[in-house]
Steps between C-alpha positions, in 0.01 A plus 500: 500500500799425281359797216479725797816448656683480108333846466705624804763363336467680201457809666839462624667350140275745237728690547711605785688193613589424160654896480633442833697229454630536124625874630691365806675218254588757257570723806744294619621388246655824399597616865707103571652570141284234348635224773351220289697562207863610604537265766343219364844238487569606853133413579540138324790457710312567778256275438731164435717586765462340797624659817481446859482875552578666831310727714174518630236295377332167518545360131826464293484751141398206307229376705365864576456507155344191401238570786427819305495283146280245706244766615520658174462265244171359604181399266444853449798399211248251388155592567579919543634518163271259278226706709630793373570387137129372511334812659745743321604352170858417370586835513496490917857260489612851346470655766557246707874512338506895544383492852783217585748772332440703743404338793864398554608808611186486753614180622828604557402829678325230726765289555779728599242730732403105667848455564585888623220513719460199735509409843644208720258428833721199640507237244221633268583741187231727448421679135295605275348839351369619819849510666616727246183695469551549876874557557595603132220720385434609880108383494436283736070537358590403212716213586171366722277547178721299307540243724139492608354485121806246399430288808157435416595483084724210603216291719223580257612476164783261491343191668252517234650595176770235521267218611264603270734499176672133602148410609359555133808383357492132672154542440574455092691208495333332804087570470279406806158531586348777801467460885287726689655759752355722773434873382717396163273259372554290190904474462727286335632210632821519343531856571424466867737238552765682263460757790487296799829335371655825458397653842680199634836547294515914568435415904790205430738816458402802621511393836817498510591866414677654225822238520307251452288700209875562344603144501194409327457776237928444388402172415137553314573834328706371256340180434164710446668715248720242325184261446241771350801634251565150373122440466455866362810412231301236377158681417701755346675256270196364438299788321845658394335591187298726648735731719554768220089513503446527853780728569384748224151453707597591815639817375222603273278468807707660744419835309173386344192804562173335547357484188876364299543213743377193306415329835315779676752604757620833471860623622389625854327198561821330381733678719229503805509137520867485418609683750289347787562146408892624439441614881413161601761362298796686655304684793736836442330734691393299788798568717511116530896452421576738746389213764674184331832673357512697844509173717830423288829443707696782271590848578494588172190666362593506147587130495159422580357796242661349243366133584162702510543625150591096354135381685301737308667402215411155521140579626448700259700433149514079555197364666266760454553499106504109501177484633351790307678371134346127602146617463570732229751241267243263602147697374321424863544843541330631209204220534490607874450850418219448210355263789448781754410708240210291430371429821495862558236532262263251687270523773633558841347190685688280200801675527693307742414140322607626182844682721551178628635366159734714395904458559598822771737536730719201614280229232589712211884467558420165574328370190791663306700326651342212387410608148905451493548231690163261559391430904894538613479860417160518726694351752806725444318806597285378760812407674705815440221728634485244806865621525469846440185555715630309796796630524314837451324444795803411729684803358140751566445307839858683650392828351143500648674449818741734480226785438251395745779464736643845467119628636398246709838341610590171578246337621310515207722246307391194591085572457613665199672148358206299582249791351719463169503157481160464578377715213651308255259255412224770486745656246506206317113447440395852434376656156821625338348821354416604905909437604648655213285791583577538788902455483439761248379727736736446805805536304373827431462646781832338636685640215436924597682511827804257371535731195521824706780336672699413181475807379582723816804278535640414131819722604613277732385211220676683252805519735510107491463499124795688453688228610475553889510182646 
C-alpha cells in the first residue's frame, strides 16, 4: 500500500508540484519586490516585539505567531529532512535552502491574505485560504475544495506523522518489546504508549480552543527551538573538521546528473525530495498561516507577513539544516544511504529485516546526535521531536477544525477533536514508509487550489509589501 500510494505521490512531485511551487516563490518574489530580502530588519523586529495588538482577533501578534512556529516546526524538521537527505542525497538540503528562499514570499502572501480576509461570527475569528478563495478571488468552489481536501489532510496525515516520528524517536533511546492489537497486530509497546500519552496531552489543550492553544504554544515554541539549536551547536562543533567537506557535498550533488553523483542520486531526485521534505518543513503552499497569523488580534496585515517571512526562516535555514548537517557531519547519513542501497539489492521477502537496521528518519538524527554527544544526545532529540510533534499537533488540530468547519459548520468540532485525538496512537504504531506516503500525497493535492489563490491575489500581497500596513 505505502509503494502505491508513494507512486501517487510521485505523480504529483515528478514533476509538477515541484514546477508549481518553485515558479510561485520566484513569482512572488519578484511581484512583493523580493519581501524576504528588503524587509528583512523590519521582519526581525516583528518577530521580538511583543505587542498586545488591537483589533479583531483572538491571539496577541506574538502568540499568533508562535502558534504558526508551533504548527510549523514539527518532526517533519527532524524526520522530513533526514528522510529527505537519506532518500535524496546531500544535495536535497540544497534545495531545501533554495526552496526556503523562496517560500518566504509564499508565506507572507499567506499571511497578509489570512489577515485581509477573515470573518468575526460572535466571539470566533474565522480564516484561512478558503475565505479568501471565496471573498478575494470570488470562488466560492474553490474555497470548498480547499477546505474539503485540507480538512481531511489535517485529520489524516498529521495524527500520524507526528506520533509516528516522536514514536520512533523515544523508541531509540527507550527499546521495548511488542503487544498485540486488533486489525494492527504486532506493535510496539513503547510506541503505543508514546501515542496513548500524546493523545492525552493534545486532548489536555485543544479542548479548550485556540486561547488556550496560544497560551501553550508562547511558552513551548521557543523552548523547542532554543533546545534543538544548542544541541545542534554541539554536533556541529563536534565534526567541525568536516563542514568545508560536507558543504562542498551538498553542492556537488545538488547539480549532480545521474551517472556524476558519487552516491547514486541524481539532481532531480535531489531537488524532488528537497522540495517535498522543504514542504513539510515550512508547509509554504499549504495555505496553513493564513489560519494561525489570521486569528491574530492586529489589523495590520504586513505585521503579520513579515512575522511569516522570520518562521520560514527558522524552519527552514536553523532547524532544518541542524538536523540535516547532524547526519551528514556525523557519516550516519552516508552509512544510511549505502545501507538502503544494499538492501535494495536483496530479495523482497528479506527486505524489511534487513530495512529494519538502518538509521532513517527521526533515528538517524538521533544517533548523530549521539555520535557527538553519547546517550544524552539520544535523549536530546527524542525529546525535541516530542516538542516539535506535539505542539504540531495542537497547532494542526485548530486548522483541521477550521476547514472542516467552514463545510460542515459547527457542530462538527467537537467529533472532530475526539476523531483527532483518537488517531493518534494509530499514528504512532504504523510503518513509517505508509505515513510519509501518504502526507506526501495530501499536501499535494492541498497545495493546487491554495496556490491559485496566491497568485490571483499577489497585487493586493504586493500592496502590503510595499510597505502597506
Amino acid at each position: 500500500m505505502a509503494d502505491a500510494i508513494q507512486e501517487l505521490a510521485d505523480l504529483l512531485f515528478r514533476p509538477y508540484i515541484v514546477v508549481i511551487l518553485l515558479g510561485t516563490g520566484l513569482f512572488l518574489t519578484i511581484r512583493l519586490n523580493v519581501v524576504q530580502v528588503r524587509r528583512i530588519r523590519e521582519a526581525f523586529r516583528a518577530m521580538v516585539t511583543r505587542q498586545a495588538g488591537s483589533g479583531v482577533g483572538a491571539l496577541s501578534p506574538l502568540q499568533a505567531f508562535m502558534t504558526a512556529l508551533a504548527a510549523t516546526i514539527g518532526t517533519g524538521n527532524i524526520a522530513g529532512v533526514a528522510t529527505a537527505v537519506i532518500s535524496g542525497g546531500p544535495g536535497a538540503l540544497f534545495w531545501i535552502w533554495v526552496y526556503g528562499f523562496f517560500a518566504t514570499s509564499i508565506k507572507f502572501s499567506e499571511a497578509v491574505l489570512g489577515v485581509k480576509f477573515r470573518e468575526q461570527v460572535g466571539d470566533k475569528v474565522l480564516s484561512g485560504p478558503m475565505y479568501y478563495l471565496r471573498d478575494g478571488l470570488k470562488s466560492p468552489a474553490l474555497a470548498w475544495a480547499y477546505a474539503c481536501v485540507a480538512g481531511i489532510a489535517a485529520l489524516t496525515t498529521t495524527p500520524f506523522t507526528q506520533p509516528n516520528s516522536i514514536a520512533i524517536a523515544v523508541q531509540h533511546v527507550w527499546p521495548s518489546g511488542t503487544v498485540m492489537l486488533p486489525f494492527l497486530g504486532e506493535v510496539n509497546r513503547t510506541a503505543l504508549f508514546t501515542g496513548v500519552l500524546l493523545a492525552v496531552l493534545t486532548w489536555l489543550v485543544i479542548i479548550g480552543g485556540i486561547k488556550t492553544i496560544g497560551r501553550a504554544v508562547e511558552k513551548l515554541s521557543p523552548l523547542k527551538v532554543g533546545l534543538y539549536l544548542v544541541g545542534g551547536a554541539v554536533v556541529i562543533l563536534t565534526f567541525i573538521d568536516r563542514v568545508p567537506y560536507v558543504l562542498a557535498m551538498v553542492v556537488d550533488e545538488a547539480f549532480a546528473s545521474p551517472g556524476r553523483s558519487g552516491l547514486g542520486f541524481g539532481f532531480f531526485i535531489a531537488m524532488r525530495y528537497g522540495i517535498a521534505r522543504g514542504i513539510y518543513a515550512n508547509e509554504a503552499g499549504y495555505g496553513t498561516a493564513a489560519v494561525a497569523y489570521g486569528t491574530a488580534r492586529s489589523d495590520r496585515p504586513s505585521q503579520q507577513g513579515l512575522q511569516a517571512v522570520m518562521e520560514v526562516f527558522i524552519v527552514s535555514f536553523v532547524t532544518g539544516t541542524i538536523s540535516a548537517m547532524a547526519i551528514l557531519l556525523s557519516g550516519v547519513a552516508e552509512s544510511s544511504i549505502a545501507g538502503r542501497q544494499a538492501c535494495a539489492a536483496v530479495e523482497e521477502v528479506a527486505r524489511a529485516a534487513c530495512m529494519a537496521g538502518v538509521p532513517t528518519s527521526t533515528t538517524a538524527v538521533a544517533t548523530a546526535f549521539n555520535m557527538a554527544v553519547p546517550t544524552v544526545g539520544g535523549w536530546v532529540v527524542a525529546f525535541c521531536a516530542f516538542l516539535f510533534g506535539y505542539t504540531t499537533l495542537i497547532g494542526w488540530a485548530y486548522y483541521g477544525e477550521q476547514f472542516l468547519e467552514y463545510i460542515l459548520g459547527r457542530s462538527v468540532t467537537m467529533p472532530y477533536r475526539y476523531a483527532y485525538c483518537l488517531l493518534i496512537p494509530i499514528g504512532a504504531v504504523l510503518k513509517p514508509d505508509l505515513v510519509w506516503a501518504w502526507g506526501d500525497l495530501m499536501n499535494g493535492l492541498q497545495v493546487f487550489p491554495n496556490i491559485i489563490g496566491l497568485i490571483g491575489l499577489s497585487g493586493v500581497a504586493a500592496g502590503y509589501a510595499r510597505g502597506k500596513t
